[in-house]
C-alpha positions as protocol buffer text, in pm:
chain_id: "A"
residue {
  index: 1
  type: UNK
  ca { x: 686 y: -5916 z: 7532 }
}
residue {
  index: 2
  type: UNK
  ca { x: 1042 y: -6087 z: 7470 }
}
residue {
  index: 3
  type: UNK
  ca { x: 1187 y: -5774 z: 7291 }
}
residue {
  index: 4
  type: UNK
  ca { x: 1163 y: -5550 z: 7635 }
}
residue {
  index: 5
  type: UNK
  ca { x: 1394 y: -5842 z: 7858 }
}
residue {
  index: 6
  type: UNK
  ca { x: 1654 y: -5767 z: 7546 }
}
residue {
  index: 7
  type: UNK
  ca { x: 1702 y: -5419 z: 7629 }
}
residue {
  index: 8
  type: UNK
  ca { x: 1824 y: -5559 z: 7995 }
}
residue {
  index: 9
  type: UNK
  ca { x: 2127 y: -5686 z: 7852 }
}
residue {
  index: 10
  type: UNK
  ca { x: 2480 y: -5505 z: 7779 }
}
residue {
  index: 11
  type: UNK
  ca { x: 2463 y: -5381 z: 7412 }
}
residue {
  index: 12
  type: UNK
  ca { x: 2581 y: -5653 z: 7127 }
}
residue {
  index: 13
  type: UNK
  ca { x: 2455 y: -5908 z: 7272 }
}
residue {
  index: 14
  type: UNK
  ca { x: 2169 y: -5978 z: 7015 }
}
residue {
  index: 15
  type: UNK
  ca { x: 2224 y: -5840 z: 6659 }
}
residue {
  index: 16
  type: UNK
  ca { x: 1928 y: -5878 z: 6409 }
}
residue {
  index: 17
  type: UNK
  ca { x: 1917 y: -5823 z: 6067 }
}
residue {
  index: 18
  type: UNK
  ca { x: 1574 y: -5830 z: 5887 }
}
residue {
  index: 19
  type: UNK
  ca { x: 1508 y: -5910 z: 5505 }
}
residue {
  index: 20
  type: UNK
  ca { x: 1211 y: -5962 z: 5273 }
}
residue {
  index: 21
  type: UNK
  ca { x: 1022 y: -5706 z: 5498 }
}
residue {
  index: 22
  type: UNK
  ca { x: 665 y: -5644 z: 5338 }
}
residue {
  index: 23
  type: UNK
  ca { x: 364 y: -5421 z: 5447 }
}
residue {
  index: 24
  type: UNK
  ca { x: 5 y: -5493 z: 5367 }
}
residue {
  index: 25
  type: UNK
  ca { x: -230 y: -5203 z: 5431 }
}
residue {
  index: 26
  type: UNK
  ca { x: -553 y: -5354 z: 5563 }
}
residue {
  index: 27
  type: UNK
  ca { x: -696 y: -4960 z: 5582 }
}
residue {
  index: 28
  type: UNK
  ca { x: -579 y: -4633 z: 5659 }
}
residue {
  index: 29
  type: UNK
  ca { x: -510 y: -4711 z: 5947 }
}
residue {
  index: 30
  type: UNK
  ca { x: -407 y: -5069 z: 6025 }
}
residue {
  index: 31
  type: UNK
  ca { x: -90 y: -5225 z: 5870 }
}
residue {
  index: 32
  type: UNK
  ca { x: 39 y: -5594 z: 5895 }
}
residue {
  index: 33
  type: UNK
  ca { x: 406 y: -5584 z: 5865 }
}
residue {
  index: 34
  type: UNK
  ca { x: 621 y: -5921 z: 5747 }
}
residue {
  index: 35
  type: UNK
  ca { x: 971 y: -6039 z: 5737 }
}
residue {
  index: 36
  type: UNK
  ca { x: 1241 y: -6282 z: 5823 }
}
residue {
  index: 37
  type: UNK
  ca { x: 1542 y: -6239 z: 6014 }
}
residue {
  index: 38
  type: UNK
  ca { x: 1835 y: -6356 z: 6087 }
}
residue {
  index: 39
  type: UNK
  ca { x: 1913 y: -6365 z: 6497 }
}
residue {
  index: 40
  type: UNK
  ca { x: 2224 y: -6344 z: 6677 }
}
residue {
  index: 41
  type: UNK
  ca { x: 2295 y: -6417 z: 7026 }
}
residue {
  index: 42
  type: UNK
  ca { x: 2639 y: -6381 z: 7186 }
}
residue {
  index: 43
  type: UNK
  ca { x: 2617 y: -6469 z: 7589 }
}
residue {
  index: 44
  type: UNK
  ca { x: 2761 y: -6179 z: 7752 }
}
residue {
  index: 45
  type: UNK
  ca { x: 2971 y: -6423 z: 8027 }
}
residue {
  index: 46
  type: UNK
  ca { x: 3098 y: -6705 z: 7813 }
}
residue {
  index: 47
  type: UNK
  ca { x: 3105 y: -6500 z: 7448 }
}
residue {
  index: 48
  type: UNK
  ca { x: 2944 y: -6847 z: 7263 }
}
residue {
  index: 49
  type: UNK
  ca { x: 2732 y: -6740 z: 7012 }
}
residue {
  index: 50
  type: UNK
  ca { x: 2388 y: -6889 z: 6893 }
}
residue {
  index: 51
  type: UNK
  ca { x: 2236 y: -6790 z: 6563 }
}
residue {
  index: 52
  type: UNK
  ca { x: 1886 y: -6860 z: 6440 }
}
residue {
  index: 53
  type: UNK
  ca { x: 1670 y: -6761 z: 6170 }
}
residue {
  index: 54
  type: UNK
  ca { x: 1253 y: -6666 z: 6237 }
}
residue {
  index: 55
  type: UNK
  ca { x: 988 y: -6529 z: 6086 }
}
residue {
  index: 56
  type: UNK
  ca { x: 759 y: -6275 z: 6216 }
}
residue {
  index: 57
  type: UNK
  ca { x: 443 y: -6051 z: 6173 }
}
residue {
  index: 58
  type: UNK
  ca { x: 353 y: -5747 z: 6348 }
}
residue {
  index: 59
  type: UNK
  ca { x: 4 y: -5547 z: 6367 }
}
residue {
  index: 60
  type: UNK
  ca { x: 50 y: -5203 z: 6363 }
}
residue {
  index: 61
  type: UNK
  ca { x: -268 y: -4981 z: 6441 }
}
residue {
  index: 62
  type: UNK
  ca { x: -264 y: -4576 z: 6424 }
}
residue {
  index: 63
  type: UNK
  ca { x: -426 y: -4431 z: 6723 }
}
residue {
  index: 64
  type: UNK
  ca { x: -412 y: -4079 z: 6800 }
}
residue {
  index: 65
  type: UNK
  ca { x: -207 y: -4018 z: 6488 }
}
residue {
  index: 66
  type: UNK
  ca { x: 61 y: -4256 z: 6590 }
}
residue {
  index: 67
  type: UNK
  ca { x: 155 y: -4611 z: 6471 }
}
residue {
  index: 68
  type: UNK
  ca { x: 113 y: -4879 z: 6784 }
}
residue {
  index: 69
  type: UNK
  ca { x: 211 y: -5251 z: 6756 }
}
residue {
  index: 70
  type: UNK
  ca { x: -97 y: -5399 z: 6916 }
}
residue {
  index: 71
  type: UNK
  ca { x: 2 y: -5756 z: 6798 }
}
residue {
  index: 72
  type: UNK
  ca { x: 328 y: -5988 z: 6750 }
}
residue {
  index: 73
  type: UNK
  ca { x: 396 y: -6304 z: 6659 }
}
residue {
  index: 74
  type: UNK
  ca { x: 722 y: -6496 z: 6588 }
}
């Protein structure tokens, strides 16, 4: 998954700010989650910056009386 490489690098590098988050209940225990953000990259070495904007959609599932992500897609 792309989100555990992030946590390698120095803190403020990436900065992301969700919006228009929504959650669909599919039961009582399955949730699809949905939102856009915006995403900021500054390289650590040469401080240029990149920003971009994505959409995404997570699966969350509740196992053992806690909420998992068992799916991801950007």
């Amino acid at each position: 998954m792309v989100w555990k490489s992030m946590l390698a690098d120095p803190p403020g590098t990436y900065v992301i700010s969700p919006h228009n988050q929504r959650v669909a209940m599919v039961g009582n225990d399955v949730a699809v989650v949905t939102q856009y953000f915006i995403y900021r990259y500054t390289n650590p070495t040469t401080t240029e910056q990149e920003v971009n904007q994505y959409r995404n959609s997570f699966v969350f599932q509740k196992v053992k009386g806690k909420w998992l992500i068992v799916h991801e897609h950007t």
